[in-house]
C-alpha positions in Angstrom: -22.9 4.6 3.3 -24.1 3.6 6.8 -24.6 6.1 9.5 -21.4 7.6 10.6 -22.3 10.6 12.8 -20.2 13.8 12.0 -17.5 11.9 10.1 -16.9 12.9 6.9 -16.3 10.1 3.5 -12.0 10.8 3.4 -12.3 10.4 7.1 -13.0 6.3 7.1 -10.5 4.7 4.6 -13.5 1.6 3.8 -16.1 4.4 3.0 -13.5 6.6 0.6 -13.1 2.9 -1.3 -16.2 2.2 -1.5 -17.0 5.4 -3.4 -14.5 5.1 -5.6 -15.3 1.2 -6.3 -19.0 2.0 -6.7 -18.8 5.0 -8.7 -15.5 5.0 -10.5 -13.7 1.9 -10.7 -15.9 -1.0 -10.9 -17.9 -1.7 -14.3 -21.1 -0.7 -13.0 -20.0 2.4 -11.8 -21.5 4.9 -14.7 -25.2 3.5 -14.0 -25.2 3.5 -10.1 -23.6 7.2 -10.9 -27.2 8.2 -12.7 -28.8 6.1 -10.4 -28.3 8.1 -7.7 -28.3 11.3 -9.5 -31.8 10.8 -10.6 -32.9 9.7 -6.6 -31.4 13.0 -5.6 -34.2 14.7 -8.1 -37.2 12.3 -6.2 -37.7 8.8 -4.9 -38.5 6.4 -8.0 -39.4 2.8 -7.8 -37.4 0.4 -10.6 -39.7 0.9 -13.2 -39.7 4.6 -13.0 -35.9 4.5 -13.0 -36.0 2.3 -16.0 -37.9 4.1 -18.0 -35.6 7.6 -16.8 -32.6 6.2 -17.6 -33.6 4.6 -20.8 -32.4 0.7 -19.2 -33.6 -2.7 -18.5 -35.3 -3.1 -15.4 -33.3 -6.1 -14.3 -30.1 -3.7 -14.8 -31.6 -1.3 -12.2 -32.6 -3.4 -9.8 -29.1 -4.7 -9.7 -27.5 -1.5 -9.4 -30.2 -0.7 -6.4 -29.3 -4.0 -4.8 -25.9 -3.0 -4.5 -26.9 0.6 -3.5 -29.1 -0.7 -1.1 -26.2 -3.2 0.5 -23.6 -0.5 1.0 -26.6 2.7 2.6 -26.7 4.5 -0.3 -30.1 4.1 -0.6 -33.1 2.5 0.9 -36.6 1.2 0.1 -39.9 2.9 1.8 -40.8 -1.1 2.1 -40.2 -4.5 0.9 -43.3 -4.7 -1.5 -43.2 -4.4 -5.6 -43.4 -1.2 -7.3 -42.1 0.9 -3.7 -39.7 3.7 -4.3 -36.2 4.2 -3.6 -34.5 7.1 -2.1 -30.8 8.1 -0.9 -30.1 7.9 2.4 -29.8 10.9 5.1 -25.7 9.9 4.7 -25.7 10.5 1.0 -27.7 13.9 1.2 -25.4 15.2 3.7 -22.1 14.2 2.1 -23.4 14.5 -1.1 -20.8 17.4 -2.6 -18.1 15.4 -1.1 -19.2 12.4 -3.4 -19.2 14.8 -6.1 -15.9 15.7 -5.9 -14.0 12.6 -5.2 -15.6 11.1 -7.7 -15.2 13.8 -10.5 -11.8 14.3 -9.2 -11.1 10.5 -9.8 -12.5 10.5 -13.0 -10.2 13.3 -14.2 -7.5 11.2 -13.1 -8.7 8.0 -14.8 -8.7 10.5 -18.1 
């Protein structure tokens, strides 16, 4: 979710797809869902994710990967073992990502 001033996630068609693709419709979307539930609660590195979500570290560090590539979250630094957290974006649109994606998971049934 890269920087996007005031704007809100309905308000950019590519950002309101992306959601839905990362946290609905695509495979991964149930694990990159925790994920970022359990960065809202603190930053965690992989292993601490891991070991919180009960999965294999490779899983999480795919799911960050892709986390990390569309600004949902970002690293304190490059080095092993440095903790994730959810970007400034996220935290301020977070109740809108709650809703779309709860509202297209009702829909999905």
């Amino acid at each position: 979710m890269k920087p996007t001033g005031n704007s809100t996630i309905r308000g950019s068609c590519s950002r309101f797809s992306t959601v839905v693709w990362l946290f609905v419709n695509s495979r991964g979307a149930e694990v990159r869902f925790r994920i970022i539930e359990k960065l809202r609660e603190r930053p965690m590195n992989i292993n601490q994710l891991a070991k919180e979500l009960s999965m294999d570290y490779k899983t999480i560090k795919y799911h960050l990967m892709v986390l990390n590539k569309y600004g949902f979250v970002n690293r304190v630094n490059g080095n092993y073992g440095s903790p994730y957290y959810l970007s400034d974006e996220v935290f301020k649109h977070w109740s809108e990502l709650i809703q779309i994606v709860n509202s297209y998971k009702s829909y999905k049934g």
